[in-house]
KOLLUM-772983 format. One line per 4 residues: their letters; for each residue y negated, x, z of C-alpha. Coordinates in steps of 0.02 Angstrom, whole numbers, plus 50000, padded with zeros to 5 digits. Layout:
<recs>
A> Y,X,Z ~ ...
</recs>
This chain:
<recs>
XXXX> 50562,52263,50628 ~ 50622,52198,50803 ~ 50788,52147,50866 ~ 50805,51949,50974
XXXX> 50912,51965,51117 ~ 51012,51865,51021 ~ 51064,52019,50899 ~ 50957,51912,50756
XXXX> 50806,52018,50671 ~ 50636,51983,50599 ~ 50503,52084,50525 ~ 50348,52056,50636
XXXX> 50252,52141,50486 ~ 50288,51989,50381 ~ 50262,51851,50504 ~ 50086,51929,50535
XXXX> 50052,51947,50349 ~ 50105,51769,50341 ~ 49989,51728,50483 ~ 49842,51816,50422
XXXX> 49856,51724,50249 ~ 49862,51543,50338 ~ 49722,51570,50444 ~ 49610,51631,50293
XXXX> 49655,51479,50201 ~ 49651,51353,50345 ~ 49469,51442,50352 ~ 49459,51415,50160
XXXX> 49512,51220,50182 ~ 49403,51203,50334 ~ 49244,51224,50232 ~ 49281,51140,50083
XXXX> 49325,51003,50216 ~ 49156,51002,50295 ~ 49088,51012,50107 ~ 49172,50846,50064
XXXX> 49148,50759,50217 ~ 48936,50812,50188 ~ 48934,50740,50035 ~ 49032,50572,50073
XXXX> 49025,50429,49998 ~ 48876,50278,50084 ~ 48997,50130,50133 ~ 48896,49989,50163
XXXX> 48938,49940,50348 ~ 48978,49750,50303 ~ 49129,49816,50214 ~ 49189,49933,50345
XXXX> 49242,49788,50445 ~ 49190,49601,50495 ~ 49018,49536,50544 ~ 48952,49524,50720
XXXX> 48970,49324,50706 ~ 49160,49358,50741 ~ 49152,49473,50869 ~ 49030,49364,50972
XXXX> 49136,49216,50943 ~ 49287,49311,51025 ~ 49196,49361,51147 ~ 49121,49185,51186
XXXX> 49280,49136,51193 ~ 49354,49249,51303 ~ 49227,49225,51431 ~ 49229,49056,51413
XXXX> 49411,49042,51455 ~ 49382,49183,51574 ~ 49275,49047,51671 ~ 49343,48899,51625
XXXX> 49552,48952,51667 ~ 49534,49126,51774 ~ 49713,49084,51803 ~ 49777,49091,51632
XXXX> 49682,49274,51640 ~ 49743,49341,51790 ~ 49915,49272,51718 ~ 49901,49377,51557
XXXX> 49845,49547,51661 ~ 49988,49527,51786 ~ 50129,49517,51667 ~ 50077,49674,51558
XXXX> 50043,49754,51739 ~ 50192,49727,51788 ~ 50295,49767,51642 ~ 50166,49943,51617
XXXX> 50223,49998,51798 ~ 50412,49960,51817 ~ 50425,50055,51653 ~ 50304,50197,51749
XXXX> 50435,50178,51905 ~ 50592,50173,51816 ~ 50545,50325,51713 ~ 50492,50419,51889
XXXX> 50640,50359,51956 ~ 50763,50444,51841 ~ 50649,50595,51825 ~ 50691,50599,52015
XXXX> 50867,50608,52005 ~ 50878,50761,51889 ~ 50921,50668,51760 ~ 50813,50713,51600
XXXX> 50832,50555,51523 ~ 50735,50386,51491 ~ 50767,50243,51569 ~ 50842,50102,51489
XXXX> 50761,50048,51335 ~ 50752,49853,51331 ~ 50579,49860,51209 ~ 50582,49787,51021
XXXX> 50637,49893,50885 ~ 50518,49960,50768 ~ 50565,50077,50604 ~ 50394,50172,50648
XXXX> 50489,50236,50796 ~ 50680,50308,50703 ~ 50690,50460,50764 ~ 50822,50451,50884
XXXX> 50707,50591,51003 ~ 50589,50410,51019 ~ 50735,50318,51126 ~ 50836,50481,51203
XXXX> 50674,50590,51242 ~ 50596,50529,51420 ~ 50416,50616,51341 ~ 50420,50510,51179
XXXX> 50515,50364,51248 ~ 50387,50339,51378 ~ 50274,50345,51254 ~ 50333,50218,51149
XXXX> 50370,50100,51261 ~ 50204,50092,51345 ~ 50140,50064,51187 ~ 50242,49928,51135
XXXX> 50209,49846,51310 ~ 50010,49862,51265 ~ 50031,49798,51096 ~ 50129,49644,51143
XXXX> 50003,49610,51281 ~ 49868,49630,51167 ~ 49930,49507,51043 ~ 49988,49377,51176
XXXX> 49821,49369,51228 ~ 49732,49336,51073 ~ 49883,49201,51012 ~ 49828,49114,51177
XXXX> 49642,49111,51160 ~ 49561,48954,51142 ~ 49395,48920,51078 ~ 49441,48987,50911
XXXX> 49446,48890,50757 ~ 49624,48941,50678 ~ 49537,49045,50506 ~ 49447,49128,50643
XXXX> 49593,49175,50774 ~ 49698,49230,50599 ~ 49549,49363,50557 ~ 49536,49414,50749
XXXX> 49732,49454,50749 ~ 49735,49551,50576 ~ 49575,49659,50624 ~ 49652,49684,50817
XXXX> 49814,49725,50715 ~ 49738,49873,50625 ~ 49662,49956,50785 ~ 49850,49926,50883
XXXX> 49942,50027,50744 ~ 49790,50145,50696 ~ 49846,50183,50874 ~ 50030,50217,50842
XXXX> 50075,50378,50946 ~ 50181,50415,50761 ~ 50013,50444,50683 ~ 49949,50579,50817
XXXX> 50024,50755,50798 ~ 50053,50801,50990 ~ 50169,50625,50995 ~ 50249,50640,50838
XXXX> 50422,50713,50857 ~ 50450,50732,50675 ~ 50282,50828,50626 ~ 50313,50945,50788
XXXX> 50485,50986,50746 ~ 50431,51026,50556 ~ 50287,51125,50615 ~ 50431,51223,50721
XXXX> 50548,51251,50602 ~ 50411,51294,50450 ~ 50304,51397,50600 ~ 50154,51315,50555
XXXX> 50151,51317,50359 ~ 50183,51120,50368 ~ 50028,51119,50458 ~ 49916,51213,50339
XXXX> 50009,51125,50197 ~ 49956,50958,50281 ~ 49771,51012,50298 ~ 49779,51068,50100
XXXX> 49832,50889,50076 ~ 49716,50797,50160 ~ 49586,50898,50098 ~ 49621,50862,49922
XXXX> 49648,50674,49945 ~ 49464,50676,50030 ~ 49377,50770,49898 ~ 49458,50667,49778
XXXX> 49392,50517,49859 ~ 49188,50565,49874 ~ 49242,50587,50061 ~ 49333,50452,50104
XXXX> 49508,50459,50131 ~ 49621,50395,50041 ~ 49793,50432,50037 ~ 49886,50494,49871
XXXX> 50051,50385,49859 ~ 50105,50469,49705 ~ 50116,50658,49637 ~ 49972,50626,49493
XXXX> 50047,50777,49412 ~ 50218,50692,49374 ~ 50159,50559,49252 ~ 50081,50551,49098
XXXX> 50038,50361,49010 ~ 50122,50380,48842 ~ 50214,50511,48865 ~ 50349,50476,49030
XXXX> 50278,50317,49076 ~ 50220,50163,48979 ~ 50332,50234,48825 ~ 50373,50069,48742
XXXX> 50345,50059,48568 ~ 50220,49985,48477 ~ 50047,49980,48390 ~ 49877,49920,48447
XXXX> 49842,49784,48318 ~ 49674,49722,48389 ~ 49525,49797,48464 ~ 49370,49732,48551
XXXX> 49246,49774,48662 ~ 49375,49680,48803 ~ 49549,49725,48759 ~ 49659,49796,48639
XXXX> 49815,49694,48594 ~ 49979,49783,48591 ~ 50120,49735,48473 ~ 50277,49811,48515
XXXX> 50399,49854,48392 ~ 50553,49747,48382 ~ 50727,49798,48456 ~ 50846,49670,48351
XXXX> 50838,49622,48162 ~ 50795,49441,48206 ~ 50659,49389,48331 ~ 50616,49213,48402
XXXX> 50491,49119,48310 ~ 50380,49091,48428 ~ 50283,49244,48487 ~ 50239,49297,48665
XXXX> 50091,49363,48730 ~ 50060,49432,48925 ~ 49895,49451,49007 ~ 49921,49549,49137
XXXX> 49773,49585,49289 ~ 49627,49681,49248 ~ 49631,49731,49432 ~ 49741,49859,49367
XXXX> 49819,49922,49207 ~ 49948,49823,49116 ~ 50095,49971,49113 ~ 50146,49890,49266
XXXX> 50270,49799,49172 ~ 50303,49939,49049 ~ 50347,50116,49204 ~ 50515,50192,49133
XXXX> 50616,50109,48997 ~ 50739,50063,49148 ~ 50640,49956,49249 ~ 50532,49905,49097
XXXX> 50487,49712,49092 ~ 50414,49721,48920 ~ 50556,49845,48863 ~ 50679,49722,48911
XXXX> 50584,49560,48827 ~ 50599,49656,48685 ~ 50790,49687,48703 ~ 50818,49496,48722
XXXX> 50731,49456,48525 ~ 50570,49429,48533 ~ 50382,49468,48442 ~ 50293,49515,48614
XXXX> 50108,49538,48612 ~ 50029,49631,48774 ~ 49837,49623,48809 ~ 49768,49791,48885
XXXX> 49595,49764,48956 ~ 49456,49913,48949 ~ 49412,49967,49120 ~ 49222,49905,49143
XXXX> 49093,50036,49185 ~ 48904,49960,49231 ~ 48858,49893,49054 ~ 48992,49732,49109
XXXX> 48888,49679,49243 ~ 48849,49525,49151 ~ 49015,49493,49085 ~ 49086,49331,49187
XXXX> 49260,49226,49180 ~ 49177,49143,49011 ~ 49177,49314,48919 ~ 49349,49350,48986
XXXX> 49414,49183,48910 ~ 49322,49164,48742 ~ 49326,49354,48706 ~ 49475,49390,48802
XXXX> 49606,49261,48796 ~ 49560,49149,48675 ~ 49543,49274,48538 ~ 49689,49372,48596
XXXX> 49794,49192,48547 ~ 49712,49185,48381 ~ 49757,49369,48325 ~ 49943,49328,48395
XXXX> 49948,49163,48283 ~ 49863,49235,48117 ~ 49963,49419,48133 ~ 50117,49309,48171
XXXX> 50077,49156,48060 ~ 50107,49023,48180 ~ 50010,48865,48254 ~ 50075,48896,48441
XXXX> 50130,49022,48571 ~ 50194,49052,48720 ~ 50096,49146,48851 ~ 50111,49237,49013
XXXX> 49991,49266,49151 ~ 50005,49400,49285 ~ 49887,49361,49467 ~ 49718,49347,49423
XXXX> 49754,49345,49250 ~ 49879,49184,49299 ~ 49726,49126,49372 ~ 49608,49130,49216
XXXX> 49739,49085,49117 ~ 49753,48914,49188 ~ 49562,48903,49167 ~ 49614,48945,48992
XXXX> 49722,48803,48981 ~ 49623,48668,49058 ~ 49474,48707,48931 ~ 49595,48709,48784
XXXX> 49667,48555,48846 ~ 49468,48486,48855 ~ 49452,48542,48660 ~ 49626,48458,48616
XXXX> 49690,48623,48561 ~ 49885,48638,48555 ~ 49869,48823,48522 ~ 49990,48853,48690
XXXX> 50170,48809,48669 ~ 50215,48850,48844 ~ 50160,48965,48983 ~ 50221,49049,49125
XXXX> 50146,49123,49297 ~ 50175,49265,49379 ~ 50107,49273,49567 ~ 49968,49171,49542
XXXX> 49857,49077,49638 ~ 49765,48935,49579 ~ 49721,48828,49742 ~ 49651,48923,49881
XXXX> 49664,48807,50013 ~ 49767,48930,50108 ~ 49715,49097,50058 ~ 49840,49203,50128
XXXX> 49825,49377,50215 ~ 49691,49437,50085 ~ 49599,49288,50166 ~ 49537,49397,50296
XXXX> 49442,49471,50186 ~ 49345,49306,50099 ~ 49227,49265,50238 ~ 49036,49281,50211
XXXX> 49016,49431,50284 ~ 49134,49512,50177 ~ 49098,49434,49996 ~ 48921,49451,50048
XXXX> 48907,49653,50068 ~ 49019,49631,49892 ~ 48885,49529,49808 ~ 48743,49660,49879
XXXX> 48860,49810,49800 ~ 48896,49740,49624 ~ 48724,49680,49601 ~ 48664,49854,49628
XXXX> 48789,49933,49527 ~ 48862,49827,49390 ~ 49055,49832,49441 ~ 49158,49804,49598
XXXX> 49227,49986,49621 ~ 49423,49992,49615 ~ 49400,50094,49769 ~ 49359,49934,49888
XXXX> 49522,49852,49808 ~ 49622,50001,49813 ~ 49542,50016,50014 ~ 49591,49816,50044
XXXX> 49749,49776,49977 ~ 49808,49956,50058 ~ 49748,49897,50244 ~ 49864,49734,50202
XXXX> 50011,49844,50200 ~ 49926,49981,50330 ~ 50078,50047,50410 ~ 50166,50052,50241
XXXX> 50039,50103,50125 ~ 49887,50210,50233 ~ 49985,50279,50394 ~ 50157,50313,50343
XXXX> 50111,50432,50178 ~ 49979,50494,50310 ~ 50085,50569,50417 ~ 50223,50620,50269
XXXX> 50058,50712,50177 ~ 49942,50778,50339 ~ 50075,50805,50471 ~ 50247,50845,50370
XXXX> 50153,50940,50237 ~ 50247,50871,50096 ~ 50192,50823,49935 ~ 50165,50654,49880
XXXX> 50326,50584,49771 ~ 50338,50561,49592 ~ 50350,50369,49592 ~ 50313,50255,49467
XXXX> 50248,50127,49529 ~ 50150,50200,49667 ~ 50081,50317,49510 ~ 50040,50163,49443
XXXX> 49955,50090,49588 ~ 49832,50233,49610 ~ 49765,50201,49423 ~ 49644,50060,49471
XXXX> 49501,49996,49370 ~ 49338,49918,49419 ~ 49291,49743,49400 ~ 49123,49665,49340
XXXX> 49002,49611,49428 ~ 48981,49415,49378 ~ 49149,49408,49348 ~ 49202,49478,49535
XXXX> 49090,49352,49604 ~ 49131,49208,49505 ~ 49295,49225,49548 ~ 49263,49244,49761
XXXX> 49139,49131,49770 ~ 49175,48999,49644 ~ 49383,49009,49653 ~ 49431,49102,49815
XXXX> 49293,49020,49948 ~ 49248,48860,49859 ~ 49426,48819,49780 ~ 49311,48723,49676
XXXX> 49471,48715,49512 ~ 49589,48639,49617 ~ 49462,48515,49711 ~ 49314,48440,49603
XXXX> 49307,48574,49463 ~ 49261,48724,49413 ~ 49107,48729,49293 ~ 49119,48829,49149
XXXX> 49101,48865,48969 ~ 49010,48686,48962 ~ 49160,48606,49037 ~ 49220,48536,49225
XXXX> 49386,48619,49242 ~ 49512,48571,49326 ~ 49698,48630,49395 ~ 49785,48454,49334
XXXX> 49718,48505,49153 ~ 49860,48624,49132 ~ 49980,48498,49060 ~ 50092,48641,48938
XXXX> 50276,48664,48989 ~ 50264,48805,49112 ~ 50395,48908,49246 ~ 50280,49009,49381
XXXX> 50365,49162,49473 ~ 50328,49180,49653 ~ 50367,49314,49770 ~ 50454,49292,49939
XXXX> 50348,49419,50054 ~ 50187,49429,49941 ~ 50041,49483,50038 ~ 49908,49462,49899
XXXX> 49981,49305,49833 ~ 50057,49182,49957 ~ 50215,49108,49890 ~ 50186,48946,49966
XXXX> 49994,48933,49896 ~ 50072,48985,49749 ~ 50199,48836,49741 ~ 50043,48722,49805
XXXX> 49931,48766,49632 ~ 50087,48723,49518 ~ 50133,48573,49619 ~ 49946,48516,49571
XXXX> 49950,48555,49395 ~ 49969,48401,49279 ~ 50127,48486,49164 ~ 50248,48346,49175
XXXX> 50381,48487,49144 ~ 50380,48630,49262 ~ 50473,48761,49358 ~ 50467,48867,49498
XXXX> 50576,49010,49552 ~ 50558,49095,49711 ~ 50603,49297,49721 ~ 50634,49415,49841
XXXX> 50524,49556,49902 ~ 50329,49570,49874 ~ 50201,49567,49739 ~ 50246,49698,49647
XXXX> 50443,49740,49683 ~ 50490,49551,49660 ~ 50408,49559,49464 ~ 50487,49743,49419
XXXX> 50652,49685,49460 ~ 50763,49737,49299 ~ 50933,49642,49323 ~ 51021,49808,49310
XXXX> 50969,49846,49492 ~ 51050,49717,49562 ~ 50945,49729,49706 ~ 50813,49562,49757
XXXX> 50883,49390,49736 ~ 50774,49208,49677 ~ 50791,49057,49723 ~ 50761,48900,49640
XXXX> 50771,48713,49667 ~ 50711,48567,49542 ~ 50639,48475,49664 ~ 50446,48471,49723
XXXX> 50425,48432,49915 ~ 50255,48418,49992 ~ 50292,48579,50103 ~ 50338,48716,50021
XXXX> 50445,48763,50172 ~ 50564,48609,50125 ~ 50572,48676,49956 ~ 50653,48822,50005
XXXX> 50745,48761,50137 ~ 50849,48649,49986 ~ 50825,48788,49879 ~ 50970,48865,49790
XXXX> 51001,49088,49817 ~ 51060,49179,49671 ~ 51097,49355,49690 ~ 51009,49469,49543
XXXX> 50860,49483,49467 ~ 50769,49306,49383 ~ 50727,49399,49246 ~ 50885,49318,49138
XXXX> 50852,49134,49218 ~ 50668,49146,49161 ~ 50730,49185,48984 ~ 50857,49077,48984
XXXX> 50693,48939,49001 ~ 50590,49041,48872 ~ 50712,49033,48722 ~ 50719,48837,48754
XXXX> 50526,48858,48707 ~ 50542,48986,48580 ~ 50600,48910,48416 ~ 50729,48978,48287
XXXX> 50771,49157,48257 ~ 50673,49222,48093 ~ 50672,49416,48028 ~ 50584,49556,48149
XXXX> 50405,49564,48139 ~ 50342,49756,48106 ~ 50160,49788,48186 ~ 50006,49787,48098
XXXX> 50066,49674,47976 ~ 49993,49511,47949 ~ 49831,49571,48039 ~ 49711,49722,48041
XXXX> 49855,49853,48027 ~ 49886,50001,48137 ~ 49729,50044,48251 ~ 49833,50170,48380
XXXX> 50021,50196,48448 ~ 50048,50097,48616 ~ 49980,50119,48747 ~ 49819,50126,48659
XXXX> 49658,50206,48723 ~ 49592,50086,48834 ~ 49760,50122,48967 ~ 49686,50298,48961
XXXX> 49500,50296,48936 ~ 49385,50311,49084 ~ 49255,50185,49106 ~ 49119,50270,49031
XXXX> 49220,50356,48868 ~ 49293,50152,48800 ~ 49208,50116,48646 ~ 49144,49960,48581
XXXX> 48981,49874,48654 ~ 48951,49785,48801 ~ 48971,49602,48818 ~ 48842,49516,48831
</recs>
C-alpha cells in the first residue's frame, strides 16, 4: 500500500496485477491481430479507389492551369500561406506573453471538434485550426480547377474529401483530447479495451475493417426485433410472403403488399413495435402483405431483373389477389425495389394487366440522369472491377455495399464509431437500426449488373427503354395512381432525381411528399416521435428546387398524410383476413426463415 502526498492511498500490488494482466492480453490481441491481418481478405485494387484515368486528368489539369494562369496558382498558395502563418504567429505571440491560451478562434465550426479542450487548449486548438485552414485550401483549389468536366471535378472532390477527414487530428490518439483523457482516467484499460475491439471487428471482417455500429449481441430477429405478427403464406426459391395478422375486426378491401430492397432485409420497416412501419399499417385497418427476399449465395449468378419480376413480383401479386380474393392491389416499393417495381409496372401496363390498383415509392430512383453522391462510384473503373468480381463469384458481396454506402457517410458512419470503439474503448450500442444495417445480403450477379450498367450508367428506362422480358420498357409506362416518398438529405437516393423519375412517369394522378432527414431516418419516422417534418406541394415545376421552394412544411411524421391518400385507393371496409387462409396455409410464424437463413442454408433451388 502507499500513501499520495495528498493523504489519498492505493495498493501498488493491484495496479501492477492490473498491469501485468493488460499487457498479457494486449500480447494476446496483438497476435490474433497479426493472424487476421495474414489472412486478409484480396480486394481487387479497382475497388479500393478510382482508376488512373482520373488521377491523370487532375493532374493534366493542374499543370495545365499551372502553365496556362501561374497567377491564379501563386494566388491559391499565398492565401493558405498566409492564413497557415498568422495563425503560427498569433499562437507564438500569446505563448509569449505567458498567457496559456489560444488565440482567437475565427475558423468554421465543426461537431468533429466539441470538446471544448479543441477551442480553449492552445495544443489542440492549434491543431485544429491548421487543419481547417489546409482543408479549406485544399477544397478551394479543386472547386477552382478548370479543365475538368463537372462528373469528373464531383468524383475528384468526394475522393480528396475522404483523404482530408481520414486526416482529422480527432481520429489520431496523440490529438484526440477525448481518447487521452479516457485513457487517463481508465489508466489504460480504454486502450486495451479499444485494441479488443478493433480486433474483433477485423477478424470478423476476413481482415478488413469494418466498424461494428451495433452491439450484435442485443438483437435477435423474431424475438426483440422484427416481432410483428404474422405467417409466411408463400414460399419460393425468391421470397417468402409475409401476411401479418390483423389489428382491427374490419380491414380495407384492398390489400397491400411492400417490396422492400433486397440490398438488405425487409425488418427495416418492422425494428421495435414503436417505430414499426408495418406495425403501424396494420393499426390503421389493413390486410398487409410483406415480401422477404432469400439472401443469394453463388447458385443466383444467373438470376437477372426478369427472374426478380416474374418470380418475384409478379407472383408475389398473384398469391396476394387469390389468398385475398381480389382482382387488384395496391403496392409499395422501397429503393431498388421502387426501382423494379416501376419496371414491373411498365411491363404490366405492356400486357394490359390492371392487376395494380395503385402504388407508392419510397426513395426511389428511376432516372439517373443525375446520380447523386453514390455516383462517384458508377464510373467504368468502378462497375468494371464489379463486373470482374461477380463474374468470378456469382454474387456482389454485401461487404462492397456495406464498404460504399459507409464511405458516403465516412465521418458519421466509419470514423466516428472508430474512435468511440478503438480509442474510447466502448462497446458498440444496442441500436436498431444500425443492428439492422449490419445484416446485409449479397446481390446476384446478372442482376447487380443489369441494374449498373443497364439502369444506373445507361439510364436506358427513362431515355429510349430498357429491354426486357421481351418488352422495351419504359418510365412513362407507369400510368397507376401513385404518391412517391422522398427524403430531404438522402445520400443514396437524391431527392431531386427522385422527384425527376416521378415527374416522367405517365400516371396522370400522382403525388410527391418531401421528408426530412436521410434514407433511412426520413422512412422510420413513426408519428409518435414527432421529430422530422414533410413537405408537400401539388404542383410539378421543371426544377425540383422550385418545387420546394412553393412547397408547403408540416411538422410530424407523413406517415398519416400518406394514408390519408391510401384509404382513398383502398375500397370499403370488409371482415379481418386471418393468414393462411385462402392460400397455401401456414408455412412459418413471421419473420420467416429467409430473414434468418444464411446464404448457403435457404432452401428451394436456384433460379434459373
Amino acid at each position: 500500500m502507499t500513501t499520495k502526498e495528498s493523504g489519498e492511498t492505493f495498493d501498488t500490488a493491484a495496479t501492477s496485477e492490473l498491469m501485468n494482466r493488460n499487457l498479457a492480453k494486449v500480447e494476446a490481441l496483438s497476435a490474433r491481430l497479426v493472424a487476421a491481418l495474414s489472412d486478409k481478405r484480396q480486394v481487387p485494387k479497382s475497388l479500393q479507389g478510382p482508376g488512373d484515368d482520373l488521377i491523370h486528368k487532375t493532374a493534366t489539369a493542374y499543370m495545365t492551369e499551372m502553365i496556362a494562369n501561374p497567377a491564379k496558382m501563386m494566388e491559391h498558395q499565398v492565401s493558405y500561406w498566409s492564413k497557415a502563418m498568422k495563425h503560427y504567429i498569433e499562437a507564438h505571440q500569446t505563448l509569449a506573453q505567458g498567457k496559456l491560451a489560444p488565440p482567437p478562434d475565427t475558423g468554421p465550426s465543426d461537431r468533429r471538434f466539441k470538446n471544448p479542450l479543441w477551442d480553449t487548449n492552445p495544443y489542440f486548438n492549434y491543431i485544429k485550426q491548421q487543419y481547417l485552414i489546409s482543408s479549406e485550401a485544399i477544397s478551394g483549389a479543386l472547386n477552382e480547377l478548370d479543365g475538368l468536366d463537372e462528373r469528373d471535378r464531383k468524383r475528384v472532390r468526394y475522393f480528396t474529401q475522404q483523404i482530408v477527414d481520414m486526416f482529422s487530428p480527432t481520429n489520431f490518439l496523440a490529438t484526440n483530447p477525448d481518447a487521452l483523457a479516457k485513457a487517463v482516467e481508465t489508466e489504460g484499460q480504454s486502450l486495451v479495451d479499444g485494441l479488443e475491439n478493433l480486433v474483433r471487428d477485423i477478424e470478423a471482417s476476413e481482415g478488413e475493417l469494418l466498424v461494428s455500429l451495433a452491439d450484435k449481441k442485443a438483437f435477435t430477429v423474431g424475438e426483440n426485433i422484427a416481432t410483428t405478427e404474422g405467417s409466411v403464406v408463400f414460399r419460393n426459391e425468391l421470397f417468402e410472403l409475409i401476411q401479418y395478422a390483423p389489428k382491427t375486426e374490419k380491414v380495407r378491401k384492398t390489400p397491400l403488399l411492400i417490396f422492400p430492397p433486397w440490398i438488405n432485409k425487409f425488418y427495416i420497416l418492422d425494428l421495435k413495435p414503436q417505430n414499426s412501419l408495418i406495425n403501424w399499417i396494420v393499426e390503421q385497418g389493413y390486410t398487409l402483405f410483406v415480401v422477404s427476399w432469400v439472401n443469394p449465395d453463388a447458385s443466383f449468378a444467373d438470376t437477372g431483373l426478369e427472374d426478380y419480376i416474374e418470380k418475384g413480383y409478379l407472383t408475389a401479386i398473384d398469391q396476394v389477389k387469390t389468398i385475398c380474393a381480389v382482382d387488384r392491389i395496391n403496392v409499395v416499393g422501397y429503393c431498388i425495389a421502387g426501382t423494379t417495381l416501376s419496371l414491373t409496372l411498365s411491363l404490366l401496363d405492356k400486357r394490359g394487366d390492371p392487376s395494380v390498383n395503385s402504388a407508392t415509392f419510397f426513395t426511389t430512383l428511376t432516372d439517373f440522369t443525375d446520380q447523386g453522391e453514390v455516383g462517384v462510384f458508377l464510373n467504368d473503373d468502378f462497375v468494371d472491377g464489379l463486373e470482374r468480381e461477380v463474374t468470378q463469384k456469382g454474387i456482389l458481396e454485401s461487404f462492397y455495399m456495406a464498404r460504399t454506402f459507409s464511405y458516403l457517410r465516412s465521418n458519421d458512419l466509419i470514423y466516428q464509431p472508430a474512435i468511440r470503439s478503438y480509442m474510447m474503448g466502448e462497446a458498440p450500442p444496442a441500436f436498431d437500426l444500425l443492428y439492422w444495417n449490419g445484416d446485409g445480403t449479397n446481390l446476384p450477379a446478372k442482376m447487380a449488373m443489369q441494374y449498373l450498367r443497364g439502369l444506373c450508367q445507361r439510364n436506358e428506362f427513362a431515355t429510349g427503354g430498357f429491354d426486357l422480358l421481351g418488352e422495351t420498357l419504359h418510365i412513362s409506362d407507369v400510368k397507376v395512381p401513385l404518391c412517391a416518398i422522398a427524403c430531404e438529405t438522402d445520400h443514396i437516393a437524391a431527392w431531386t432525381s427522385s422527384y425527376d423519375g416521378i415527374k416522367s412517369m405517365g400516371s396522370r394522378s400522382k403525388t410527391f411528399i418531401l421528408s426530412q432527414s436521410g434514407h433511412i431516418a426520413g422512412i422510420v419516422n413513426p408519428p409518435s416521435k414527432k421529430k422530422y417534418g414533410h413537405y408537400t406541394n401539388t404542383a410539378w415545376p421543371q426544377d425540383p428546387a422550385d418545387w420546394q421552394a412553393a412547397a408547403t412544411f408540416h411538422e410530424g411524421s407523413w406517415w398519416p398524410r400518406w394514408e390519408a391518400w391510401l384509404k382513398k385507393k383502398s375500397g370499403t371496409l370488409v371482415a379481418a383476413r386471418t393468414p393462411g387462409d385462402g392460400g397455401d396455409g401456414v408455412l412459418a410464424p413471421a419473420p420467416g426463415t429467409y430473414v434468418v437463413a444464411a446464404p448457403e442454408a435457404r432452401t428451394g433451388p436456384a433460379v434459373t
